[in-house]
N, C-alpha and C positions, 0 to 999 in steps of 0.2 A: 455459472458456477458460484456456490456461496463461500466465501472467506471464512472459513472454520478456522479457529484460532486466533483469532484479530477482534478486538473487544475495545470497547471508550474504556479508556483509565479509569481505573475503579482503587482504591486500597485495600478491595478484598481479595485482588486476585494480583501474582506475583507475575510482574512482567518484565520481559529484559529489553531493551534495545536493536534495532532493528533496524535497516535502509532499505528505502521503498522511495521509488517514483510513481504520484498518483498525478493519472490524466484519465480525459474523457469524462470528466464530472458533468451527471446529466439532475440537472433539475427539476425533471418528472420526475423522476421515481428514487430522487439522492441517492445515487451511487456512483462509483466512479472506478476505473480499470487502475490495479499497481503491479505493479513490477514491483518482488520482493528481489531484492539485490542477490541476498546472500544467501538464496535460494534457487534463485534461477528460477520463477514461478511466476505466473501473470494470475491475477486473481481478480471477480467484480464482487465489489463489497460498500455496503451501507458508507457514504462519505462519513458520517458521523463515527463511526466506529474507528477510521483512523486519525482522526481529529478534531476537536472542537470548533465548532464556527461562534463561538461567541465570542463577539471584541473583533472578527477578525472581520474586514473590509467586505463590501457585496460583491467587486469585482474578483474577487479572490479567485468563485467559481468559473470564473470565466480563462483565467488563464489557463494556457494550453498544458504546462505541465509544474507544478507544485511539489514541494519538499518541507515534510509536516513529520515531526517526532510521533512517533507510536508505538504500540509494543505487541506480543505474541504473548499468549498464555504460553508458558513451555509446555503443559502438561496436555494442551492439546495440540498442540505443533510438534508431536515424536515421528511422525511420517514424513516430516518435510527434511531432506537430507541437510548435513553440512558441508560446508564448503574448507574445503582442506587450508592451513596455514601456512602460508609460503609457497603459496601454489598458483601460477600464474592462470590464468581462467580470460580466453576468449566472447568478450560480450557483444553482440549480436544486437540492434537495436531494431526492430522491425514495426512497421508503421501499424497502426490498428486503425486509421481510417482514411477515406480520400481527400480528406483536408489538411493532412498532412501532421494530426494532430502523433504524436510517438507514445 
């Protein structure tokens, strides 16, 4: 599935803030599996799209599960629901692979 709405920081396009856990970064083909927090939504998207790897260490990709600022275009993210304020919300963490990678 491709990460429609998830774009490399640009100043042409308006982005907000956003929490996401990205794991399974694969090295053939740079892309990596997120968990959009505040979405509720597991997406596989270009590694590069929700972070820059320049400056940042080689082992970086190797760690099992990473936390890197990114953003959503709002204007194409109107299908992805909100998540209510002050609303307690059950999170579920389920494995995506047999190494135990989350």
């Amino acid at each position: 599935m491709a990460a429609e709405g998830i774009h490399p920081f640009s100043r042409k396009h308006s982005f907000c803030d956003e929490r996401a856990l990205a794991s399974q970064f694969s090295t053939e083909d740079e892309t990596c599996s997120t968990f959009l927090v505040d979405y509720g939504q597991h997406v596989v998207c270009d590694s590069f799209a929700i972070y820059d790897l320049c400056g940042q260490p080689s082992n970086v990709l190797k760690i099992p599960v990473a936390a890197f600022k990114f953003g959503v275009i709002k204007e194409q993210s109107q299908s992805l629901q909100n998540l209510e304020v002050d609303k307690e919300y059950i999170v579920c963490i389920t494995t995506f692979a047999d190494n135990g990678v989350y």
